[in-house]
Backbone as CSV, one residue per row, in Angstrom:
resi,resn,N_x,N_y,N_z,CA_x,CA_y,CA_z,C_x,C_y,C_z
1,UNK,15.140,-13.635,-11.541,15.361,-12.472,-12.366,14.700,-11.274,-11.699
2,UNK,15.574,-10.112,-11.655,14.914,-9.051,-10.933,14.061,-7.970,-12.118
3,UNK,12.960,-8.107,-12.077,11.974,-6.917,-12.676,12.279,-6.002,-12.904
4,UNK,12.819,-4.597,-11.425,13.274,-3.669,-11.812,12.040,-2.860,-12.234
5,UNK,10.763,-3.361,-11.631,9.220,-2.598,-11.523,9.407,-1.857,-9.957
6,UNK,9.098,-1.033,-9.890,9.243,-0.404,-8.687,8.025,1.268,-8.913
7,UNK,7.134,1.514,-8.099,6.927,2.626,-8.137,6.414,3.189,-6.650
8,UNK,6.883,4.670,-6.398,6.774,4.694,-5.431,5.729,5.930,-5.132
9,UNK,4.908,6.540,-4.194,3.881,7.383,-3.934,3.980,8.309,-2.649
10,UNK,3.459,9.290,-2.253,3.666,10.034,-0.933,2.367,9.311,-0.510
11,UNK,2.243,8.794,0.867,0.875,8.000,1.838,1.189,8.730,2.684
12,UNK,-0.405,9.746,3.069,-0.512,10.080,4.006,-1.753,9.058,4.990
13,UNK,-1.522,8.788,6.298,-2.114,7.931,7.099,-1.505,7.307,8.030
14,UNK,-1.539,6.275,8.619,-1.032,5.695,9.761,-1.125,3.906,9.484
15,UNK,0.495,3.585,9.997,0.734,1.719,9.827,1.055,1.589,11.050
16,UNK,0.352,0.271,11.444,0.704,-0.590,12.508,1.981,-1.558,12.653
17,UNK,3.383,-1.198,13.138,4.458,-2.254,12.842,4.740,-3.031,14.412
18,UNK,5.907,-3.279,14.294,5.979,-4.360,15.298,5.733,-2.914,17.074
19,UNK,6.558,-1.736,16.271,6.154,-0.952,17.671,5.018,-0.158,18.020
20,UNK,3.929,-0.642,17.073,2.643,-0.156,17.313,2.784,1.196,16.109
21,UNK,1.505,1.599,16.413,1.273,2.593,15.065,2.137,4.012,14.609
22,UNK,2.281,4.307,13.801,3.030,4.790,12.974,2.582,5.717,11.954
23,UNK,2.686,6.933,11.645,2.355,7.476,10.762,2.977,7.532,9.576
24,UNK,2.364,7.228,8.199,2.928,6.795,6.704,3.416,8.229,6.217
25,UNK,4.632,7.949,5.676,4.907,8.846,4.559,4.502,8.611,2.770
26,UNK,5.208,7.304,2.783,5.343,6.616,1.788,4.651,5.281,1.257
27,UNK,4.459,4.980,0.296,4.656,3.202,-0.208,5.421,3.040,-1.729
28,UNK,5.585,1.869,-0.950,6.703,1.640,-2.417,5.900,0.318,-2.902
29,UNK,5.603,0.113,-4.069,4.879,-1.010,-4.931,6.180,-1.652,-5.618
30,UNK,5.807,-2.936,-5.785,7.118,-3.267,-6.784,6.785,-4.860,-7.116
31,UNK,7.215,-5.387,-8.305,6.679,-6.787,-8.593,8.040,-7.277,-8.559
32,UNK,8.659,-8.373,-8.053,9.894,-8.632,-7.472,9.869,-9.750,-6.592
33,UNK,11.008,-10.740,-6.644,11.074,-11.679,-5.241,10.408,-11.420,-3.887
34,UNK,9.559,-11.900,-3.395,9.137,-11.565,-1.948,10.540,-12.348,-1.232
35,UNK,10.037,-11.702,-0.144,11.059,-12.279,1.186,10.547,-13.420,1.452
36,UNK,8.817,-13.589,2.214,8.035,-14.540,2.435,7.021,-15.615,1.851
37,UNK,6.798,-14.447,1.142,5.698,-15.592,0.477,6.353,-16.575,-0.486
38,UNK,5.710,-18.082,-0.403,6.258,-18.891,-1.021,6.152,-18.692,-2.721
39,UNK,6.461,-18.064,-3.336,6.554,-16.949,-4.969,7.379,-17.108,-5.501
40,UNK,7.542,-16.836,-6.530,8.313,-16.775,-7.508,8.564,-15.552,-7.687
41,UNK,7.488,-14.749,-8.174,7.572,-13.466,-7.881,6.360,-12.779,-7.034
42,UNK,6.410,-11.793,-6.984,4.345,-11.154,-6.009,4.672,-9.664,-6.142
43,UNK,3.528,-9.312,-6.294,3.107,-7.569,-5.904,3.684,-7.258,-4.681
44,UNK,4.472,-6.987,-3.828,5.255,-6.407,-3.041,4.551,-4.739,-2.703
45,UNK,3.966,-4.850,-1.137,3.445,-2.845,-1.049,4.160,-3.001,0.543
46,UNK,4.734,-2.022,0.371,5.424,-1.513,1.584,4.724,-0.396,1.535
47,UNK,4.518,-0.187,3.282,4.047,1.114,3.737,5.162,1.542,4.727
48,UNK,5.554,2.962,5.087,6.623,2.643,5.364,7.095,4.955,5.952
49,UNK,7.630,5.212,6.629,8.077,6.285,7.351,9.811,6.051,7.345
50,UNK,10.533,6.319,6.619,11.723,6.129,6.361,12.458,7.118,7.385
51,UNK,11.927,8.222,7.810,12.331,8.905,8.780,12.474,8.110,10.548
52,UNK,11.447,7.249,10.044,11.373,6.698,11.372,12.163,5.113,11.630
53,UNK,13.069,5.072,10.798,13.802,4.028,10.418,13.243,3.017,9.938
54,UNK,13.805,1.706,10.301,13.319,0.198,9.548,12.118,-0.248,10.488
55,UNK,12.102,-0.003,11.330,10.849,-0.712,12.069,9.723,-0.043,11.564
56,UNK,9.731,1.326,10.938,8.588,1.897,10.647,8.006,1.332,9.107
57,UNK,7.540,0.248,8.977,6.949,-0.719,7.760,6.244,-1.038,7.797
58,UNK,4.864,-1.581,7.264,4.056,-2.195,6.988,4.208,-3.069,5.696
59,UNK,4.601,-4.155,5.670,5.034,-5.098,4.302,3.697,-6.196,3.912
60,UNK,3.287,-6.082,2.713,2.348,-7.159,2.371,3.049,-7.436,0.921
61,UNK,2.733,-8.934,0.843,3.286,-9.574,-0.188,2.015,-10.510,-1.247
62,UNK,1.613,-10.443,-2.563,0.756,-10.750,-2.876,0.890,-11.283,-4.270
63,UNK,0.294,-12.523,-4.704,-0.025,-13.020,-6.019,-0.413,-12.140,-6.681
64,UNK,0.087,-11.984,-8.295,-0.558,-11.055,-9.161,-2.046,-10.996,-9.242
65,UNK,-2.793,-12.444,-8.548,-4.411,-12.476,-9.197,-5.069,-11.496,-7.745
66,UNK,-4.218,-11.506,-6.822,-4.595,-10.906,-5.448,-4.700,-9.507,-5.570
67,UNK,-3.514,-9.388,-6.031,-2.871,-7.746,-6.850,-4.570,-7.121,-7.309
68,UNK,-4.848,-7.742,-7.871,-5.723,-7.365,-9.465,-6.978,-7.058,-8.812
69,UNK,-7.088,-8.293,-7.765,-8.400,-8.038,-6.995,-8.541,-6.506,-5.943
70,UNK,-7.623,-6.725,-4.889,-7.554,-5.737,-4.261,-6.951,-4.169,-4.950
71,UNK,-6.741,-3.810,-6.309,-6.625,-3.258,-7.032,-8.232,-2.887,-7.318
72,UNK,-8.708,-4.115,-8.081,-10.258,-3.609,-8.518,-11.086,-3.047,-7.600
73,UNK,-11.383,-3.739,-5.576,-11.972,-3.425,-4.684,-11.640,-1.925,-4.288
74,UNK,-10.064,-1.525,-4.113,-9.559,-0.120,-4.130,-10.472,0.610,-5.116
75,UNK,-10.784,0.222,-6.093,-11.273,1.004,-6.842,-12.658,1.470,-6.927
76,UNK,-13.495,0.651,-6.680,-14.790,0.747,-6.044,-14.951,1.025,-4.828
77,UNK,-14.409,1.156,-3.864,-14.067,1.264,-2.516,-13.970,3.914,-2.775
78,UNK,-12.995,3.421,-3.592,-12.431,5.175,-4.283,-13.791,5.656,-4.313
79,UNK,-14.426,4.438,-5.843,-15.557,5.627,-6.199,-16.802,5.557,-5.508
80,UNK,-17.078,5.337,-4.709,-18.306,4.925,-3.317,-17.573,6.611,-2.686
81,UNK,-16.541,5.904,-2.112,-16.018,7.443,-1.155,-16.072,8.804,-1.858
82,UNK,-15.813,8.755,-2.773,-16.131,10.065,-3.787,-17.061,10.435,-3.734
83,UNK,-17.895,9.308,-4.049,-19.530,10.047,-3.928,-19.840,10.253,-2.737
84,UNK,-19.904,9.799,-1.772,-20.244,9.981,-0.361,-19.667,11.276,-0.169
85,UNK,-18.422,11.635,0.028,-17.892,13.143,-0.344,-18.207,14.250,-0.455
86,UNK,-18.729,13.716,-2.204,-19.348,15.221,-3.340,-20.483,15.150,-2.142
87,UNK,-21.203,14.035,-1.652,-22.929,14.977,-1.303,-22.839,15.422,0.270
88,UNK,-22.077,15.720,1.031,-21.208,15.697,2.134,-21.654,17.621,1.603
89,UNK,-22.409,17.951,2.691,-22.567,19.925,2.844,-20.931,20.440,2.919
90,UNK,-20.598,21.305,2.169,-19.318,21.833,2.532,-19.418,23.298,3.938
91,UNK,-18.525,23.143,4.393,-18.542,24.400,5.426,-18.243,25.793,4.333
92,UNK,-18.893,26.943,4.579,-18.623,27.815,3.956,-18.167,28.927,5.216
């Protein structure tokens, strides 16, 4: 059964694909059939430069409990960098 969860974001940064690195436009999230992983269904994150055709991807495929984790670590990972940031002298 297809979900029909899909959301997608502007990524600015750089993916490593099969022709070496790549600068991101995009990712697309989506809970849906993987290609690979042996699933039923998985968290699906494509990273991905659509300008730069199909080779330009970065694909990870993940269990919802994986999802949740690397979701929570993103998140503490955010608010560490934030703070490091705010106390970061600004150039005036």
């Amino acid at each position: 059964m297809c979900t029909s969860i899909v959301e997608i974001v502007r990524a600015s940064g750089a993916g490593k694909g099969s022709d070496g690195w790549f600068d991101l436009t995009s990712a697309v999230v989506s809970y849906d059939h993987p290609h690979h992983a042996l699933l039923e269904e998985a968290i699906n994150i494509d990273f991905v430069n659509p300008a730069l055709g199909p080779g330009a991807r970065v694909a990870v495929e993940l269990t919802l409990g994986s999802a949740k984790e690397l979701s929570a670590a993103l998140a503490k990972a955010i608010e560490a960098a934030e703070l490091v940031e705010s106390e970061r002298p600004r150039g005036t």
